[in-house]
C-alpha positions in Angstrom: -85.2 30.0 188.3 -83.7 33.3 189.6 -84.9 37.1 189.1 -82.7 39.7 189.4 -83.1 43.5 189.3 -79.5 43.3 186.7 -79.4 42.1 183.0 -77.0 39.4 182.3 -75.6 39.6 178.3 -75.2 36.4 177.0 -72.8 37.0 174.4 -71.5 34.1 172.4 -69.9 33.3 169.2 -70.1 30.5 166.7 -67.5 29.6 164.1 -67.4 27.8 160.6 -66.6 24.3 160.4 -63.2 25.8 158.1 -62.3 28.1 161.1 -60.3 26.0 163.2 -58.2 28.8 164.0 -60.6 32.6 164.8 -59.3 35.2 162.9 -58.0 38.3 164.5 -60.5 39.9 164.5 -62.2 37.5 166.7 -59.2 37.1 169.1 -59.2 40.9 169.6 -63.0 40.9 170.7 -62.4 38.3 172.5 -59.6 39.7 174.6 -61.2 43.5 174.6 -64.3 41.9 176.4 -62.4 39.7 179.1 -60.4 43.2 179.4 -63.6 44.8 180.1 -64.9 43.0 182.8 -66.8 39.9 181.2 -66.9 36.5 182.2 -65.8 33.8 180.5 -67.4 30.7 180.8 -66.0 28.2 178.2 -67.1 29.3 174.4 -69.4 32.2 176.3 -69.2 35.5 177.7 -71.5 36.8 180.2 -70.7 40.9 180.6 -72.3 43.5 182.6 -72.4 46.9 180.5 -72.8 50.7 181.5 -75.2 51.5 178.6 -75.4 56.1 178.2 -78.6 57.1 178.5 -80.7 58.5 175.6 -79.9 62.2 174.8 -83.4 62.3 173.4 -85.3 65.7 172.2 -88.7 64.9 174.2 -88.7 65.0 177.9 -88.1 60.9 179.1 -91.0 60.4 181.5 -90.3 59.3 185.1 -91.5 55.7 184.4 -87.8 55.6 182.5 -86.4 55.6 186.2 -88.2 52.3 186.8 -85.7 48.7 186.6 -86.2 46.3 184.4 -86.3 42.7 185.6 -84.7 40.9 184.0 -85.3 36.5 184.2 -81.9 35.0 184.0 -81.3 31.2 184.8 -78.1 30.3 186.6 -77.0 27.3 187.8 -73.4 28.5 189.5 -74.7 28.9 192.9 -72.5 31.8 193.6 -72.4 33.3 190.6 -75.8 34.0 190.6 -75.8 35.1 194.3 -72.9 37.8 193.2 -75.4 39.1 190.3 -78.3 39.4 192.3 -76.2 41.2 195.0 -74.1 43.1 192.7 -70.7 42.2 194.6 -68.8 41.7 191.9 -65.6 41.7 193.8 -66.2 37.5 194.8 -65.6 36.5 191.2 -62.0 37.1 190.7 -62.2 37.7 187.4 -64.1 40.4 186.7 -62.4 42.6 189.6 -64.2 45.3 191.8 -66.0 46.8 188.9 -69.9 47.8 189.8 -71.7 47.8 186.6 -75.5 48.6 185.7 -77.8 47.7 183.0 -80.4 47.2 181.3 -83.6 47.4 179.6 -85.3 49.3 176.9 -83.0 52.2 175.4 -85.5 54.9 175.8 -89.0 54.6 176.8 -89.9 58.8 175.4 -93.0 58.7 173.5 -93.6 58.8 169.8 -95.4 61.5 167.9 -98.8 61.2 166.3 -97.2 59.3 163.5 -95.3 57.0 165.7 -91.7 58.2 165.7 -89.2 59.6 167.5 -85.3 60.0 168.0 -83.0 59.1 169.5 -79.4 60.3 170.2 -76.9 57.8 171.0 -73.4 58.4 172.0 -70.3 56.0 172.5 -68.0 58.7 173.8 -65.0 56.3 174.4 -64.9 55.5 170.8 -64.2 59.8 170.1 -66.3 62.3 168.5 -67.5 60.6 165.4 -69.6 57.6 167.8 -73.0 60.0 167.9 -75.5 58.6 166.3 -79.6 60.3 166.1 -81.5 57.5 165.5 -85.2 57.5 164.0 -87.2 55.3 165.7 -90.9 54.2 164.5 -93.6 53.0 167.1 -94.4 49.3 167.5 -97.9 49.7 166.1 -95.8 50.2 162.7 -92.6 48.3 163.2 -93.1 46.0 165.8 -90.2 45.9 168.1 -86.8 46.2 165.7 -88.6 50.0 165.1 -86.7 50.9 168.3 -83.0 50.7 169.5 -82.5 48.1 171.9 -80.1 47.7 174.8 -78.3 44.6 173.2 -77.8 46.5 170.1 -75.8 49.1 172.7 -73.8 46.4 174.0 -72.8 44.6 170.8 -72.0 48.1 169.2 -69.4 48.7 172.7 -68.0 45.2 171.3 -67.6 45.6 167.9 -66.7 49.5 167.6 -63.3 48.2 169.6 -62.9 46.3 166.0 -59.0 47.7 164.8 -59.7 49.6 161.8 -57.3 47.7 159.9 -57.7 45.2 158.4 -60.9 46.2 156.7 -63.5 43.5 157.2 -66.5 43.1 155.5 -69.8 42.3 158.0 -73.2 41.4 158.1 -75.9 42.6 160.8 -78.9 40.3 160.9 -82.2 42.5 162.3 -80.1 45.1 162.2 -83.4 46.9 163.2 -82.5 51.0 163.5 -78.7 50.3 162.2 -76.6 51.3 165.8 -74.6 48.7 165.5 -74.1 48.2 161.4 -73.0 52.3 161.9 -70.4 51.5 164.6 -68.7 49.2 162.3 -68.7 51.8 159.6 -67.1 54.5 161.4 -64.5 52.0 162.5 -63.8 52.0 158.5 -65.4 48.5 157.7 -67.8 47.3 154.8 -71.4 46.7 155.9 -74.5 44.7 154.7 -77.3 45.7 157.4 -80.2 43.2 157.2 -83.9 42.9 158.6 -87.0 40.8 157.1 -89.8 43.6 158.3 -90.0 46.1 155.4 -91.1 48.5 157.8 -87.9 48.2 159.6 -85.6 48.1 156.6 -87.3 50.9 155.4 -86.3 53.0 159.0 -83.1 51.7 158.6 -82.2 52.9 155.5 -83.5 56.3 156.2 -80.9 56.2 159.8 -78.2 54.8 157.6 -78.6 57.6 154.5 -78.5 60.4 157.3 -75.3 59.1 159.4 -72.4 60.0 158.8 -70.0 57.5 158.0 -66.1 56.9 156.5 -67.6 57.3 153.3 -70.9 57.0 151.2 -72.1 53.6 150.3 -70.2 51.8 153.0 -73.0 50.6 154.8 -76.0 49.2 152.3 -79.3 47.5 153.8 -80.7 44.3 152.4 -83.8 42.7 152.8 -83.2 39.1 154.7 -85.8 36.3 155.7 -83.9 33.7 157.6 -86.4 31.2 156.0 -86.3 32.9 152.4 -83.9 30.8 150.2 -83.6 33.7 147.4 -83.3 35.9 150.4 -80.8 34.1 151.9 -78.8 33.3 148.3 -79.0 37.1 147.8 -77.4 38.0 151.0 -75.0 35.2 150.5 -74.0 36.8 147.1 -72.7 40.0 148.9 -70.1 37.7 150.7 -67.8 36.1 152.1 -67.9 37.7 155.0 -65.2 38.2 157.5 -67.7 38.9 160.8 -71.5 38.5 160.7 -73.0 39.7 164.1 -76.6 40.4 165.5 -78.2 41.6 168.4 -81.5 40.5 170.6 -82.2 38.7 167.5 -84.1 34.7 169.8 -86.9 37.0 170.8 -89.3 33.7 170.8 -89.0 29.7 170.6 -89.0 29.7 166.7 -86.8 32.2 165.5 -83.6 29.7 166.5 -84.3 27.0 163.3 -84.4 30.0 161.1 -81.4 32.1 162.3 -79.6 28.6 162.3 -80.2 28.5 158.4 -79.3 31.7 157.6 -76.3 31.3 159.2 -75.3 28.5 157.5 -75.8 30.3 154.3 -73.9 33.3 155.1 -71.1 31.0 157.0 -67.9 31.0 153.8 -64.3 30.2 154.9 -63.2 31.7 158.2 -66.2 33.7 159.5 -66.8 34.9 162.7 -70.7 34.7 164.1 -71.1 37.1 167.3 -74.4 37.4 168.8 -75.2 39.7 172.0 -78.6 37.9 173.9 -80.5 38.3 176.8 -81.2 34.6 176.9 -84.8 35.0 177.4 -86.2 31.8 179.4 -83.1 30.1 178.0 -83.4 30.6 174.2 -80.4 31.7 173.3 -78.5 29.2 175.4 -80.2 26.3 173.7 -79.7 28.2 170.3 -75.6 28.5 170.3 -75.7 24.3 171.7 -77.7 23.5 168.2 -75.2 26.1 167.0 -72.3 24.2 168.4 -74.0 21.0 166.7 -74.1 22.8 163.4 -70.2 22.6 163.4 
């Protein structure tokens, strides 16, 4: 087991047992990201992002400075003696980029009633990529009340989406909505889930006071992964074209669960992506019981 002072993104994708062929959608991620500097190592991508900090309205205390350790297991010799030393330039296919990364998105305290905001920007995306996030305390929320640095990565992957073709998505524990509002401005149709009423009830207040392509695009849903009539509900909204989700195998039982969902959700050609930090191996073992799942 190795620590490193970096934080690896295990991003990986899972595809229907009717998608022999990934739609277009898919192939563009796909490319974008090897473009950008990740790693491919068979069906997964392991990428090292530059996440913008916070432009938060309270004053970010100096603990914020502090790094985040991050447990990664790696069992390419190597490779994991180029991420602990950050010399990027031995693996020839990422090039001489130095990137940094991660941990929480911003660590400024809440209020007296637990919230904050947050400002998020994706500047390479253009002007419309701002986001001000409410964010609610874990007390209240528990931890999808705040934005997380996954969400920031999978919302750098999927706001390089083409606008056209319209695609219609899904965001399981879409938690404060970054990523279900990058897909939006980018034009597409969104379903933004989460089981914790507390959260969905965050979310729908961040997604009624962004500003999107136009009203309506993005609705929020209610989803437990081990609700049937939740499931069936969501399910009803489909098919979908691309269902994604982010930090989502938090602990050992959340894979059976997600696994079900999934296969609910999962009609004709749909693309699953999933951004991870592969917390003492979860996600890892999740996408091979994935990959089992057809």
């Amino acid at each position: 087991m190795l620590w490193a002072s970096v934080a690896c993104t295990l991003l990986w994708s899972a595809f229907s047992t009717l998608a022999r062929v990934p739609p277009r959608a898919a192939q563009d991620i796909r490319q974008l990201a090897s473009a950008s500097g990740c790693r491919s190592v068979g069906r997964l991508l392991f990428c090292r992002r530059n996440v913008p900090a916070p432009a938060s309205p309270e004053k970010r205390p100096t603990a914020s400075r502090a790094k985040i350790i991050v447990e990664i297991k790696v069992k390419d010799k190597q490779f994991a003696s180029s991420l602990i030393s950050g010399n990027w330039e031995a693996e020839k296919d990422t090039g001489p980029r130095r990137l940094t990364l991660l941990g929480p998105l911003s660590q400024a305290p809440f209020d007296k009633e637990g919230s904050r905001t947050t400002v998020v920007a994706l500047p390479g995306f253009g002007r419309w990529a701002v986001w001000r996030l409410r964010e609610r305390a874990t007390r209240h929320c528990g931890e999808g009340g705040s934005t997380g640095a996954m969400a920031v990565v999978l919302a750098d992957v999927v706001g390089q989406v083409p606008e056209f073709p319209r695609l219609r998505t899904l965001e399981l524990g879409a938690g404060t909505g970054l990523v279900a509002l990058a897909l939006a401005g980018r034009g597409h149709e969104v379903v933004a889930t989460d089981g914790d009423e507390c959260v969905l009830r965050n979310l729908a207040d961040n997604v009624l006071n962004a500003s999107v392509a136009e009203p309506g695009m993005t609705r929020t849903l209610r989803l437990r992964w081990e609700d049937r009539k939740d499931n069936r509900k969501a399910s009803s909204l489909g098919p979908f074209d691309l269902i994604v989700g982010a930090d989502l195998l938090t602990d050992g039982s959340a894979c059976d669960g997600l696994r079900r969902s999934i296969r609910w959700l999962l009609q004709g050609k749909a693309e699953v992506i999933l951004a991870e930090r592969n917390l003492q191996g979860l996600a890892s073992s999740c996408a091979t019981d994935m990959r089992e799942d057809g």
